[in-house]
C-alpha positions in Angstrom: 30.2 0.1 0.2 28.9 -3.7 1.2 25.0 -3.7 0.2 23.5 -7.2 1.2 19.6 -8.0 -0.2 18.1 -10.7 2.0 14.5 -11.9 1.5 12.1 -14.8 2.4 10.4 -17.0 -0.4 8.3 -20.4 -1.0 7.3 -21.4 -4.1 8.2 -18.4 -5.9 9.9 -20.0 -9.2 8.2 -17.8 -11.7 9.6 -14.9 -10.3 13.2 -16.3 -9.5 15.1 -14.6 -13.0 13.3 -11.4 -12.6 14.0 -10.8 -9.1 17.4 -11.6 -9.9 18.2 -9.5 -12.6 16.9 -6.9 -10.6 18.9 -7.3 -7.3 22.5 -8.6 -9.3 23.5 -4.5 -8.7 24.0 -5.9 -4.5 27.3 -7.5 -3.1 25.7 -10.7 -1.7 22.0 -12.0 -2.4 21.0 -14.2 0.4 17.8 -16.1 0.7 15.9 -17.8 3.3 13.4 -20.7 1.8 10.8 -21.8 4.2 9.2 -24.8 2.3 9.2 -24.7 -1.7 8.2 -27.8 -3.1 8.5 -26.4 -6.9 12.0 -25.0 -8.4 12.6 -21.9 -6.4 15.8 -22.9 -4.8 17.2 -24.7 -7.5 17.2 -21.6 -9.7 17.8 -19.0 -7.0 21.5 -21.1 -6.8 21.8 -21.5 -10.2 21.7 -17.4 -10.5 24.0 -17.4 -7.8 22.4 -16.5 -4.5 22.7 -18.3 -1.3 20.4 -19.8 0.0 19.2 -21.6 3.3 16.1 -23.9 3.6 14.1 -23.7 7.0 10.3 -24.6 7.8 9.0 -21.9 9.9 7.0 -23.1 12.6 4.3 -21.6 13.9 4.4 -19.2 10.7 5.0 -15.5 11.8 6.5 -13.0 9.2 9.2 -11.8 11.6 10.6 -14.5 12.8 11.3 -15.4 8.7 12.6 -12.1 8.5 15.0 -12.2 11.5 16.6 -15.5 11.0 16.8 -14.1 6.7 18.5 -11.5 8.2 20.5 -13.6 10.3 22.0 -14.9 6.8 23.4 -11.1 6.5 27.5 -11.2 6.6 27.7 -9.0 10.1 30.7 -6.7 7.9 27.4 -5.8 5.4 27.4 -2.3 5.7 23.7 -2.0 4.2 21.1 -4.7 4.4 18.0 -4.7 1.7 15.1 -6.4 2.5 12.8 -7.3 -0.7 10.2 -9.9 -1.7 10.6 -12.3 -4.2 7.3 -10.4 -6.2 9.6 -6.9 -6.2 11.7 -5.2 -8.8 14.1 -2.7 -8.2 14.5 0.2 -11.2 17.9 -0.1 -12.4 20.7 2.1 -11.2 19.2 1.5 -7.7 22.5 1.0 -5.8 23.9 4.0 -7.5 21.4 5.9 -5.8 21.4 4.6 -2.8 25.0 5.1 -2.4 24.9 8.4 -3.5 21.8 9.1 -1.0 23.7 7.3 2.0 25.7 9.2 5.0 27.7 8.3 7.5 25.8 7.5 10.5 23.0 6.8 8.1 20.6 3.6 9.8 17.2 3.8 7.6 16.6 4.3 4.1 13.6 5.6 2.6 12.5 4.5 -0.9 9.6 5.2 -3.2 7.4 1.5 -3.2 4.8 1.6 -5.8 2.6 -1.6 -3.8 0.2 -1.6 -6.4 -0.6 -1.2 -10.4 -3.9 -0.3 -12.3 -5.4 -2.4 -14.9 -3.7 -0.5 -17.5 -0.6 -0.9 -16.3 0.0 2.8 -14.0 0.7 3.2 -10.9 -2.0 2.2 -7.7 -0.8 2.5 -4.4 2.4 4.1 -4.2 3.9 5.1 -1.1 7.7 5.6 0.5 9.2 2.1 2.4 11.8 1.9 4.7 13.1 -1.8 4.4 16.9 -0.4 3.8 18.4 -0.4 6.5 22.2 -0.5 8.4 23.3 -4.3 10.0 23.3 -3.9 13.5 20.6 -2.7 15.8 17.3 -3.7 13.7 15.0 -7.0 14.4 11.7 -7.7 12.7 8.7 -7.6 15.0 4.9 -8.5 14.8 3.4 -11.7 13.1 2.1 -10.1 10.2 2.6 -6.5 9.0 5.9 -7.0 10.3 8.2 -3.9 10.6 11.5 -2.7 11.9 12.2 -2.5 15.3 15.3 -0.8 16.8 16.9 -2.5 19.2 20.3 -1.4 19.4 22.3 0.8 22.0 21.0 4.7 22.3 19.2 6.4 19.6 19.1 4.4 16.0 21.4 6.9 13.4 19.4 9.2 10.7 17.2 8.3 8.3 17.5 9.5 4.7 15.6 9.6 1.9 16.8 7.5 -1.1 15.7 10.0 -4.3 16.0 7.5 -7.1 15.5 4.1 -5.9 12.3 3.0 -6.8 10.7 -0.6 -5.9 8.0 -2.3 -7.6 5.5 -4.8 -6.3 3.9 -7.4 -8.6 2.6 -10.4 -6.5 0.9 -13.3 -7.6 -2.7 -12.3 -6.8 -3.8 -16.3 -6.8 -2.0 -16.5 -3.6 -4.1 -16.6 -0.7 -4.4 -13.6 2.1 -5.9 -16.4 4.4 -3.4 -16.5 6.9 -3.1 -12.9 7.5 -6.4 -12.6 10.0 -5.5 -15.4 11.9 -1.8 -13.3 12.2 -3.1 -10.1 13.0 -5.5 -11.1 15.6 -2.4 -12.4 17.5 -0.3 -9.5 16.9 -3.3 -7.6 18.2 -3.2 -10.2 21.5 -0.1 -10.5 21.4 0.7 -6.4 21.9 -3.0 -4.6 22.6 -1.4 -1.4 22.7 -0.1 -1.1 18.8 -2.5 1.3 17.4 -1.1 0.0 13.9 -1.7 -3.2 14.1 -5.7 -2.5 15.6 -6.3 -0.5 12.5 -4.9 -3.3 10.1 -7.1 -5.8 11.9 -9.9 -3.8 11.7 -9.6 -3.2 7.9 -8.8 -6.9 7.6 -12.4 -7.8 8.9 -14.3 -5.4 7.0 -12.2 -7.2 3.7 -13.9 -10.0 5.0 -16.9 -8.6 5.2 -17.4 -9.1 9.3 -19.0 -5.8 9.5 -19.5 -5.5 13.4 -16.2 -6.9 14.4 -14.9 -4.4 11.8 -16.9 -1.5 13.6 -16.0 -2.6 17.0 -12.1 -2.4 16.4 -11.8 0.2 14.4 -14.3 2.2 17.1 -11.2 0.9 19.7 -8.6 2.2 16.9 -9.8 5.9 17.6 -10.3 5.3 20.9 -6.6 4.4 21.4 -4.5 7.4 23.0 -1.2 6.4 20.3 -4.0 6.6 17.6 -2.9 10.2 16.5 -2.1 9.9 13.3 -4.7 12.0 11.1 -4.5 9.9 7.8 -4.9 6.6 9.7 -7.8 8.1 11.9 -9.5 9.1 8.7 -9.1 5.7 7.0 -10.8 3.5 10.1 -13.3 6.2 10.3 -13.9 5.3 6.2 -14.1 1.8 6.7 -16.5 1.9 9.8 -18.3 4.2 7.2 -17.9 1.0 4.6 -19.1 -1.9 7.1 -22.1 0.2 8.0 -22.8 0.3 4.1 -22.6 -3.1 3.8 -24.9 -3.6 7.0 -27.4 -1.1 4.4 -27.2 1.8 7.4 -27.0 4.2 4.9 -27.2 7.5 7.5 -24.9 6.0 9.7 -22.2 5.5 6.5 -22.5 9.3 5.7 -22.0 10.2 9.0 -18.9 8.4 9.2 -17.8 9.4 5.7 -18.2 12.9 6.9 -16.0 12.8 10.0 -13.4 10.8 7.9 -13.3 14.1 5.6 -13.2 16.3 8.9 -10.4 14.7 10.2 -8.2 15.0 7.2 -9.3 16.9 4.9 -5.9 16.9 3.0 -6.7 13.9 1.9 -8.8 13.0 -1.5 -10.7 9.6 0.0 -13.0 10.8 2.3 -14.5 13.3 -0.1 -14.4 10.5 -3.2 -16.1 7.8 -0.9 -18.7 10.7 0.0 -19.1 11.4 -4.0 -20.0 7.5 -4.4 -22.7 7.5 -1.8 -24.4 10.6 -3.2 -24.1 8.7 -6.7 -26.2 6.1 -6.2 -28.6 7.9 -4.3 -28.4 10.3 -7.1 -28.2 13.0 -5.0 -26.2 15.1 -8.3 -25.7 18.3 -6.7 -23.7 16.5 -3.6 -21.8 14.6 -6.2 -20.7 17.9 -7.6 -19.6 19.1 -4.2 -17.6 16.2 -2.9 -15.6 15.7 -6.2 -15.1 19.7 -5.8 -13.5 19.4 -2.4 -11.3 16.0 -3.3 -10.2 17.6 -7.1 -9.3 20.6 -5.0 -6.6 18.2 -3.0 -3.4 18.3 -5.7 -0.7 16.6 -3.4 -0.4 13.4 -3.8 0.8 11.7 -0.1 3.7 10.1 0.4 1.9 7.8 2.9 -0.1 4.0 2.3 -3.1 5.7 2.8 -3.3 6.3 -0.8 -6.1 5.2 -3.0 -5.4 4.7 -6.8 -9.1 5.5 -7.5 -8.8 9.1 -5.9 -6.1 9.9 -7.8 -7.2 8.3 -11.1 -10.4 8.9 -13.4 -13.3 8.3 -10.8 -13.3 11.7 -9.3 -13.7 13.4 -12.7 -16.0 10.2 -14.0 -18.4 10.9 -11.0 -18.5 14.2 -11.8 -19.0 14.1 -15.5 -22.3 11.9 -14.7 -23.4 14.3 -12.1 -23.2 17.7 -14.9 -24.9 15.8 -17.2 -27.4 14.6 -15.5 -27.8 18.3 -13.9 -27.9 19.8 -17.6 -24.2 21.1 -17.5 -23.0 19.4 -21.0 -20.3 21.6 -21.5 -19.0 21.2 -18.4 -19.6 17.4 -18.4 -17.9 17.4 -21.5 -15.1 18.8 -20.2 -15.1 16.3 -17.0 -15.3 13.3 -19.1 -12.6 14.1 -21.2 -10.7 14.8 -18.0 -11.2 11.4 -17.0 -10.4 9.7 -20.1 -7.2 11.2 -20.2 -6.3 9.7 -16.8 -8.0 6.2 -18.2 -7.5 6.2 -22.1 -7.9 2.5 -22.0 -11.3 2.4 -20.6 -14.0 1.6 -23.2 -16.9 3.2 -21.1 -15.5 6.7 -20.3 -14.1 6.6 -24.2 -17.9 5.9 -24.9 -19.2 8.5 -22.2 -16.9 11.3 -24.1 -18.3 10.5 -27.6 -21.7 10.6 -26.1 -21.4 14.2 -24.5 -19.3 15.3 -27.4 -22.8 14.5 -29.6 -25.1 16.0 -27.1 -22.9 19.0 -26.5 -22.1 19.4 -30.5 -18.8 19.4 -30.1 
């Protein structure tokens, strides 16, 4: 089986040997430089892929990515699209051969996109960036994604138990270029439901907290804007902007139609918890880390929060017993959460504290 990784870089040197290592188990490594002025392509030759320099211009993510995967060898019989920043687990072709059927098109991998400070796992959700040769172009200037464009119906899609992708970017580059992106991908297609949300979330990032409101209101408003999760999330971040805009009632409004609309999912309820904490409403903390600790299945999905599914639920709560008088049971909470964070000096503190109190 031909597998083919093609990617986009600038100025990624540091990463070059890493990278490498990690994607030597493919046929063909081909690369697409669009500008590095330090020793990326020197040392992306020198550990034997192939690459191409181009300037991009006007920058847009997909057109990188089509003309990278332009580069592909059309006899490739799978193409792998990764980042520089990425790192595949080893063995990863083995699995992915092993996962891989005839008439397969689309492969889809676990992608952890983000790590805590102690070194687990953030954001983790399943990518699709595997994919057959023919049939597929990139699309959208920003938040680009697969497109299929060949004849009839695109061929199944499996899932790829095994291969496992890590991100770790450099987190001094600079997002700056991805509003100016999004709002054209939003004028340039005003019916992509997606891309509305990202830009949406991208302005409250920014902290444009009416702009944020207004699109995301448009989000929900969008007859393609079905999707639960999704739904939930704008609703959370309308719920965010009108924090930061110090509209307090309007923010737990919001919070609470976020947890309406998916309850399945932990964020709603922990973003709920925090706004009770610092009103010190204890009893309501108690309840919404209830109703998110009460949500055990992780989702497979982007719209997955590390601090949901790390200490903060069980952190919140511990403060809330104890403040309420429940020592035992804040006790118990706080070691909970310390077992989820053992590096973390305040909830190590917090334990010893209730562990005097309680006379454990």
């Amino acid at each position: 089986m031909n597998i083919v990784v093609y990617a986009i870089c600038k100025n990624e040197e540091q990463f070059v040997d890493r990278w490498m290592d990690s994607m030597g188990e493919a046929d063909r490594v081909v690369v697409l430089d669009t500008g590095s002025t330090d020793g990326t392509v020197r040392r992306l030759r020198e550990r034997g892929a192939e690459v191409t320099e181009e300037i991009v211009s006007p920058w847009r993510f997909d057109t990188a990515r089509n003309r990278s995967l332009e580069l592909v060898d059309p006899e490739a019989e799978i193409c792998v699209c990764t980042d520089l920043d990425e790192v595949f687990h080893p063995g990863w072709r083995e699995a992915l051969e092993r996962a891989w059927r005839p008439g397969a098109s689309q492969a889809a991998y676990r992608y952890t996109w983000s790590f805590t400070p102690d070194g687990g796992e953030g954001v983790v959700f399943w990518s699709e960036k595997i994919h057959s040769r023919r049939g597929w172009r990139w699309v959208h200037p920003v938040h680009e994604v697969l497109q299929w464009t060949g004849e009839g119906q695109p061929g199944g899609k499996i899932k790829a138990e095994g291969v496992q992708l890590d991100h770790h970017p450099d987190h001094s580059k600079s997002r700056g270029q991805y509003l100016p992106l999004l709002e054209l991908s939003v004028e340039e297609d005003p019916e992509d439901d997606r891309n509305v949300h990202y830009l949406g979330r991208e302005y409250m990032y920014k902290g444009r907290w009416d702009a944020c409101i207004a699109v995301l209101r448009r989000h929900l408003a969008m007859p393609a804007a079905r999707w639960r999760d999704e739904r939930a999330a704008s609703m959370r971040y309308i719920a965010k902007a009108y924090a930061g805009k110090g509209d307090r009632a309007a923010a737990r409004d919001w919070y609470l139609r976020a947890a309406a609309e998916a309850p399945h999912l932990r964020e709603p309820w922990v973003d709920m918890a925090l706004l009770l904490y610092e009103q010190e409403e204890w009893d309501g903390v108690l309840y919404f880390t209830g109703c998110a600790l009460a949500v055990t299945e992780r989702p497979r999905t982007y719209i997955c929060e590390a601090a949901s599914w790390g200490s903060l639920p069980w952190d919140l709560r511990a403060i809330a017993l104890h403040r309420t008088g429940r020592l035992g049971e804040a006790l118990e909470a706080a070691r909970r959460a310390l077992e989820l964070e053992p590096g973390n000096e305040r909830l190590r503190g917090n334990a010893a504290l209730l562990e005097r109190l309680a006379g454990a």
